[in-house]
N, C-alpha and C positions, 0 to 999 in steps of 0.2 A: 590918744595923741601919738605915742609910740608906736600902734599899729600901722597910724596914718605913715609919720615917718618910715618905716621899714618898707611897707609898701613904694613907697615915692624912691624910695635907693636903687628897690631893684628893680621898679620902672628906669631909672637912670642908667642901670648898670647893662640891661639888657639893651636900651638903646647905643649906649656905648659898644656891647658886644656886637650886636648888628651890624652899626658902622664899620667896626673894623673888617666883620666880616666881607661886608660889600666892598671896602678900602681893597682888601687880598682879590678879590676875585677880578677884579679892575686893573689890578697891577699885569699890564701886558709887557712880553719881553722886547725890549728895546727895538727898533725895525734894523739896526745893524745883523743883529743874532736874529732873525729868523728865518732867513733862507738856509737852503740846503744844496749842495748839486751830487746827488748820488754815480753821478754818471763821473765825474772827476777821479784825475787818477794824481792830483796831489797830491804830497806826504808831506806827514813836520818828522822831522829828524833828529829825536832831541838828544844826542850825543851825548854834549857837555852835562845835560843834568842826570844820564845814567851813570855816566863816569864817575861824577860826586854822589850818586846814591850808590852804587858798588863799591865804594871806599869808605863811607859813615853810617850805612846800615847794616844791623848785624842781624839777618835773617833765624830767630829763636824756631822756627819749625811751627808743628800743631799743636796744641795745648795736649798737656798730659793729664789734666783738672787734679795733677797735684794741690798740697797746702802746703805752704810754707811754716817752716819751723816760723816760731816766737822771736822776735829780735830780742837782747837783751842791752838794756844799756849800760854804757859802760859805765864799770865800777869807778865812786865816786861822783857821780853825775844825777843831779834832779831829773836831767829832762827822761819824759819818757816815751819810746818807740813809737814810730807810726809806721806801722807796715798792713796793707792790706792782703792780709794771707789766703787769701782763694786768689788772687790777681795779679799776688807780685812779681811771679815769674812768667807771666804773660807778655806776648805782645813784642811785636819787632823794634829793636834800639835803632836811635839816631845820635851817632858820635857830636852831643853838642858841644860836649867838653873841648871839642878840638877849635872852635871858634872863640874860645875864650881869647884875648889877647891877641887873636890874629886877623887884623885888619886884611890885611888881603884874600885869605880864605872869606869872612864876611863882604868884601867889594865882590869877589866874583860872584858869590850866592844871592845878590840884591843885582848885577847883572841881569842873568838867569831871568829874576822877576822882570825886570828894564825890558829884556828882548821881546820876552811874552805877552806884556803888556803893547809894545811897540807894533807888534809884528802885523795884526787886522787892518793898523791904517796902512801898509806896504801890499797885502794881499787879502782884499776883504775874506771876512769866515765865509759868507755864502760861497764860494768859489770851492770849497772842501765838501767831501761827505758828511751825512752825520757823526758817523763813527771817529771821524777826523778832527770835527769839532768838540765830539765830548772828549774824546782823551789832550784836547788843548786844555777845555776849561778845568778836566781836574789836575792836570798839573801844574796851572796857575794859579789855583785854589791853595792848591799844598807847596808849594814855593812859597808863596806869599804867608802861609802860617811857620814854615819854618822861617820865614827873615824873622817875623813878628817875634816868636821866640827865640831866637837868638838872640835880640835885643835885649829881653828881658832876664834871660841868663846869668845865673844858675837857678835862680828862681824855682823852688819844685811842685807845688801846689798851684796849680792850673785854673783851680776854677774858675777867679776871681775877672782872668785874662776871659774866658772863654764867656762866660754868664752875665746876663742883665743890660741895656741900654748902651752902653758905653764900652763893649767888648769887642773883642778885634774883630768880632763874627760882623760886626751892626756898623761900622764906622766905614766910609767909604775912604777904603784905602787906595784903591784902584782905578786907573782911565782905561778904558779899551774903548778904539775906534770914538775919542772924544766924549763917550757916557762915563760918568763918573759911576763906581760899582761897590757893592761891601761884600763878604763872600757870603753871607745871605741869602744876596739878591743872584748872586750866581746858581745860588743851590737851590733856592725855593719859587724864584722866578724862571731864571733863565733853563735851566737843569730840569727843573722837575714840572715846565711845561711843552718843551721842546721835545723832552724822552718821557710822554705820557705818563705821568705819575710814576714812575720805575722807582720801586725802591730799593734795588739795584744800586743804584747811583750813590746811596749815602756812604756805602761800605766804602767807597775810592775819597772817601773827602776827609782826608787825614788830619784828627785834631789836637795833636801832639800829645795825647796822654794816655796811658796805660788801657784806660776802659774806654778809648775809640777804637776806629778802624786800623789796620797796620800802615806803617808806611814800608814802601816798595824798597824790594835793591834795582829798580832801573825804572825809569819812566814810562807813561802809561804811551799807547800808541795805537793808532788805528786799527791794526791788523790785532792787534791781542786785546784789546780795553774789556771785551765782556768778556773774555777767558779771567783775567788777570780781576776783574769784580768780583767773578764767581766765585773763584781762590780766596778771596779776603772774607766773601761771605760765609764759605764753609769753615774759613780757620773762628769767626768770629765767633760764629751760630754756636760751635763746639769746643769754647772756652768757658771759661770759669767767669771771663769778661762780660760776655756775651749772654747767657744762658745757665741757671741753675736751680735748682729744689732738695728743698729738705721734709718738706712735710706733703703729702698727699693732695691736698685740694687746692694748695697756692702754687704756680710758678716761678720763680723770680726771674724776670728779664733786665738787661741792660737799659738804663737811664739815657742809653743814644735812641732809646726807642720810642720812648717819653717826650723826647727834645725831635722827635722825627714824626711825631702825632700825626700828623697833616700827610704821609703816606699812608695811615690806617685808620680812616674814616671810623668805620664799624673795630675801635681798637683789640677787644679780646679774639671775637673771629678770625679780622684779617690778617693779625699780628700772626696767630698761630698755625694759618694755614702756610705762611711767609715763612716761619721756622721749618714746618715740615719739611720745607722745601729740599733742607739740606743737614738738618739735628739728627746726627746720629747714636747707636746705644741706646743705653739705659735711661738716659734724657728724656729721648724720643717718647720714651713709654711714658714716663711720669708727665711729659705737658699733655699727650692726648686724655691721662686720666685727672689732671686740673681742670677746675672750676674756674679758675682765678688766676689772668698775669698779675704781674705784679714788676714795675720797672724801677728797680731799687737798688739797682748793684750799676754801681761807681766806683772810679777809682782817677781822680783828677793827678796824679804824679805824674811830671813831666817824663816821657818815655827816653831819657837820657839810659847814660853808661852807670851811673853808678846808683849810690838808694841799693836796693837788693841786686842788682846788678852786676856787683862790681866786679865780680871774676872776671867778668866781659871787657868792663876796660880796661883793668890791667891786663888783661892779653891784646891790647890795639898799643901798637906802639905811639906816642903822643907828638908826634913829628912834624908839623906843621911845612917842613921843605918838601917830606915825602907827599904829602897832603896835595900839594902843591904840584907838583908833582906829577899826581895822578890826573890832576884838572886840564895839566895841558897835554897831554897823552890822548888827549881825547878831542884834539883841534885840527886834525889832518884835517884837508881838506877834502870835499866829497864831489866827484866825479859827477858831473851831470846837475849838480845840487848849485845855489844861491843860499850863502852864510848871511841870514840875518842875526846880528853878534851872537849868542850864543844858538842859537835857533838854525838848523838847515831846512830850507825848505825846496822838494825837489819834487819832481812827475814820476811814478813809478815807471816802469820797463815800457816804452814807449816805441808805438809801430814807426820806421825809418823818416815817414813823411809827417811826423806831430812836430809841433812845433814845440821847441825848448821852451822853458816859463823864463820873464826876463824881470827879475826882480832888482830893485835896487838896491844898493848894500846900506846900511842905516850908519851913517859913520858918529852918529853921534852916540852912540851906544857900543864903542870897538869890545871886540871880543875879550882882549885881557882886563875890561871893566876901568880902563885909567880914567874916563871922565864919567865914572858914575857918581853921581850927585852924593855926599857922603849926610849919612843919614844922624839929626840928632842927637846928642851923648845922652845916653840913658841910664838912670838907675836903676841897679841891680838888688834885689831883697838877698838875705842869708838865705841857706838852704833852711824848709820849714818843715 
């Protein structure tokens, strides 16, 4: 009877697996996103969001695959440390702490998202090249995970945001061009059937925590997007984040690689010929002489200023006017170009007789963010 049963489960189970699988392979990408015009000499100009990423990211360099001393807790005190000591000096900061209590810095940063989201139904994506379109989607991607955490803020333990049915990755938070979107469906639909399977693409989809990809000091953009990939992949592949071993026949790999399956079919092969690609040192040697990945190295802390950090932000001054500041510094207007609110969109260097692009200004989304929709009051957890 019991065999009977076990039998009959995973007849269910694999018909469930089936399904889903035919469900994915069925999921086609929207018909707004999939054209292309290679021939197009548009650009998106995204100013304002390098402006705000050269003021609130602190560029940590390449991994040194130092370890971190032991935290100790303070005397007098139960609680005790969490610090992950291969990973905690890893990884590029984003000044969250500067958005605590500052509504306006937060209205312009949900902006940013408003314009981007806005922008396809003003000038469909097919009118752009490809390279034009990915460096849209991944900075709408990570816009939209930095509002997400900000909300959630000071929050430090990520997982919970990031993992399972109901996590900012699954929930369609997103309208472009009238489809409702999750960043998901950007990344595993849109993304990763548009740019043939590139697994390339995950390193730019920044997911606010120490043991993901970096986030950028300046916005991704046509002319640099696969330069500025390659950058993140080499810093990544050659972290303590990213890549490590201790013993001879195991590899240890990053858990974004686990969560990134579906790039690597054939996972221990393809995985590893993927690392070659760019794992340099002593690494290098120890994965080609592995038997075995192994994707088990995590590190869900929010990649904020403080946590082990904190040198970093005590050297940012906490200024929320300078902050400000620097956002509108970054509003000139640009010659030849159409200001969609934070967004320019302009024709590169154009023969006498091309005709000007004649876009409409979107007024319902002004640049200084006054009528953006002010978003839920959210509860904040203690740092964990």
């Amino acid at each position: 009877m019991m065999k009977h049963i076990r039998t009959t489960i995973l007849v269910i189970c694999g018909l469930l697996t089936l399904h889903g699988t035919v469900d994915a392979a069925e999921s086609a990408v929207p018909e707004p996103f999939q054209g292309f015009d290679d021939t197009s000499k548009l650009t998106i100009n995204y100013d304002d969001l390098s402006g705000l990423l050269r003021t609130v990211v602190v560029d940590v360099g390449d991994s040194t695959r130092a370890i971190a001393k032991p935290a100790h807790a303070k005397t007098g005190t139960r609680m005790k440390p969490k610090v992950k000591r291969f990973t905690a000096t890893e990884g590029n900061r984003f000044f969250y702490e500067t958005f605590t209590d500052n509504e306006a810095g937060r209205q312009f940063l949900r902006g940013i998202q408003k314009s981007l989201e806005a922008l396809p139904a003003e000038e469909p994506l097919e009118n752009f090249s490809r390279d034009e379109q990915l460096a849209y989607w991944l900075n709408l991607y990570n816009v939209t995970v930095l509002n997400e955490i900000v909300a959630v803020y000071p929050k430090r333990n990520l997982k919970r945001l990031l993992r399972g049915r109901n996590s900012i990755l699954e929930r369609k938070l997103l309208t472009v061009a009238g489809v409702s979107l999750s960043l998901n469906d950007i990344q595993f639909t849109i993304l990763k059937q548009n740019y043939a399977d590139n697994p390339l693409i995950m390193y730019g989809l920044y997911q606010g925590v120490v043991g993901g990809p970096n986030i950028r000091t300046s916005a991704y953009s046509g002319a640099n997007v696969y330069h500025a990939l390659e950058d993140n992949a080499y810093k990544f592949v050659n972290s303590n984040r990213g890549t490590f071993s201790n013993e001879e026949s195991v590899f240890l790999v990053s858990s974004l690689y686990e969560r990134n399956r579906a790039y690597f079919p054939k996972f221990d092969s393809e995985l590893s010929d993927h690392l070659l690609k760019y794992l340099e040192g002593e690494e290098r040697t120890k994965l080609q002489a592995a038997s075995t990945l192994e994707p088990n190295i995590d590190d869900w802390t929010v990649t904020d200023m403080g946590g082990t950090r904190q040198e970093i932000g005590r050297s940012l001054a906490h200024n929320n006017a300078a902050l400000l500041d620097s956002y509108k510094s970054n509003r000139a207007s640009v010659n030849g170009g159409i200001r969609v609110a934070s967004v320019i969109v302009k024709p590169q260097p154009k023969d006498p007789e091309e005709d000007t692009i004649d876009l409409e200004e979107l007024e319902r989304f002004p640049v200084d963010g006054a009528n953006v929709e002010e978003m839920a009051t959210e509860d904040t957890e203690p740092t964990e």
